[in-house]
Residue, then its C-alpha position, 0 to 999 in steps of 0.5 A: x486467565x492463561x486463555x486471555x494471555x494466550x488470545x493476545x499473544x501474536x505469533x510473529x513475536x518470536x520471529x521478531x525476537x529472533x531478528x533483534x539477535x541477528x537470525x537471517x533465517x527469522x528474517x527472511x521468513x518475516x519477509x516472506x509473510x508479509x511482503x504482499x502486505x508491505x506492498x500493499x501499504x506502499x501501494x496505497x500511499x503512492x497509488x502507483x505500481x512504477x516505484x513498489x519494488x524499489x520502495x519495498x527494498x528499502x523498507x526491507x533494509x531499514x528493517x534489517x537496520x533498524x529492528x533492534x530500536x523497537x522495544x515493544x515487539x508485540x507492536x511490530x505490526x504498526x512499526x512495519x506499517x510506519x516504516x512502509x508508509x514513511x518510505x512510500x511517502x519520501x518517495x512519493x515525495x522525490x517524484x514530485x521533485x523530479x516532475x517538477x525538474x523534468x520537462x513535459x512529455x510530447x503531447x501524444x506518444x506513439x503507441x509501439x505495441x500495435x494493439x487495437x484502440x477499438x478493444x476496451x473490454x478486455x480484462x486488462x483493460x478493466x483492471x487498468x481503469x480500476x487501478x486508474x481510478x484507485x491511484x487517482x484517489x487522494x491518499x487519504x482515502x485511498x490508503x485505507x481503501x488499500x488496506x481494507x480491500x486489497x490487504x484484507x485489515x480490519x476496520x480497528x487495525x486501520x484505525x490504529x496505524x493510521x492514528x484515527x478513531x475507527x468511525x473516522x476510518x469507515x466514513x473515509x471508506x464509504x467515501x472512497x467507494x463512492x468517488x471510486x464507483x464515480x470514476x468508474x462510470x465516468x470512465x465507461x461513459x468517456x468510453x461509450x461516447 
């Protein structure tokens, strides 16, 4: 019986209880775990990499503010997860706003950096075209696409914070994969011609 208890017990709980006392040690250390994860969340909600630093501060601070409201520790994961995806989207939110005020770009930018337009090959270039691809995703597949892959979750532990069955969560995934792999020969076709 002790073994079953001790199966579900998670090791950040104390950790947990120990920022709900104030311990700015506890939550630096929290910080530290599970900053990559927060960003990943953050990533997959906004597809983007412009307003991660800025979004992830905040989830930070309303964890410092608000961690003494969740009554069930052992739950503190999902909390997090709620956390950085409704910070995501707020500010997902106020780019659009702001797009909508602001007025178009020129139509074409001149490119400072002098860098070869022939060279397309490189790995900076792939991993453009794969975020490219990613970003382009709509957010309900590219969140657990994100979680999956980027941040390494489970099938059950997407399908929790999501609110959605697991089934649900592996279709969005094979589809996700499927309109990724699309947008990656669509982009090396454009390239090739």
């Amino acid at each position: 019986m002790e073994m079953a208890a001790n199966a579900n017990f998670d090791a950040e709980q104390p950790v947990i209880e120990a920022i709900q006392q104030g311990d700015h040690y506890a939550f630096r250390e929290l910080l530290r775990r599970h900053d990559r994860w927060v960003r990943g969340v953050v990533y997959g909600v906004l597809g983007s990499n412009d307003l991660i630093d800025d979004v992830v501060q905040q989830v930070w601070t309303n964890v410092w503010e608000k961690i003494a409201d969740l009554r069930d520790t052992s739950r503190w994961r999902v909390w997090l997860y709620r956390l950085a995806r409704n910070a995501a989207v707020d500010a997902g939110r106020n780019v659009t706003k702001q797009r909508e005020r602001t007025c178009a770009l020129p139509e074409q930018v001149i490119d400072g950096d002098g860098a070869d337009p022939q060279r397309r090959y490189g790995v900076r270039e792939k991993r453009e075209a794969v975020q490219a691809a990613i970003e382009s995703l709509p957010a309900l597949y590219r969140e657990p696409l994100t979680l999956r892959h980027l941040e390494g979750w489970s099938y059950r532990e997407i399908a929790e914070v999501l609110g959605a069955p697991v089934d649900t969560i592996e279709t969005r995934l094979v589809r996700a994969r499927r309109m990724l792999r699309k947008a990656l020969v669509q982009e090396s076709d454009a390239e090739s011609n």
